[in-house]
N, C-alpha and C positions, 0 to 999 in steps of 0.2 A: 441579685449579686452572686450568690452559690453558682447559677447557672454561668454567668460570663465567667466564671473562674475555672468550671469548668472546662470551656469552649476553647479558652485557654490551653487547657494541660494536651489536648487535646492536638490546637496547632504545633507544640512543643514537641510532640510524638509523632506528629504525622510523617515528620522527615528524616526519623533516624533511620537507617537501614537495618533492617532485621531478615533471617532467614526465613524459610517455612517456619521451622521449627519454635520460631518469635526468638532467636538468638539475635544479640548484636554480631555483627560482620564484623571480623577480623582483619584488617589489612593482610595480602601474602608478604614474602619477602624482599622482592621488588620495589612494590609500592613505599613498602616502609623506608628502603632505601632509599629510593627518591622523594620521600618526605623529610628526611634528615638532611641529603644533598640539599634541597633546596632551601630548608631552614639555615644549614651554613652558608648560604653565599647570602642568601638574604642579611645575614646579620654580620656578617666580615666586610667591613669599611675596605679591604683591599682588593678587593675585586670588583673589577670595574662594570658598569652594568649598564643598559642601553635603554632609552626610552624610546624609538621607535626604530622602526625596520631601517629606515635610511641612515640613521644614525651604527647601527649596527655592520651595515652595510660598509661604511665610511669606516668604521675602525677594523675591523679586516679586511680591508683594501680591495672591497668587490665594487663595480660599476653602481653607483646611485645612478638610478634614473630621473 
């Protein structure tokens, strides 16, 4: 039981991103900003949002194929 919990903690860190230096990565300034843009449209009912390409297509009035 010790061991699979271990094995565990293990998948749980395999995926974080770390530096050389075993730092957590920081987002630059950018990213961060496109992480918060898209958190707000995500979450504002007023803006209108597209499930697929054609559909996307269709509301700014480009040729659907």
């Amino acid at each position: 039981m010790v061991k699979r919990k271990a094995e565990n903690k293990k998948k749980e860190t395999k995926y974080k991103r770390r530096t050389k230096e075993g730092k957590r990565e920081k987002p630059n300034k950018t990213t961060k900003a496109a992480i918060k843009e898209g958190n707000r449209i995500a979450t504002n009912k007023e803006i209108k949002g597209s499930h697929s390409l054609d559909e996307l297509k269709k509301d700014l009035g480009l040729e659907v194929d």
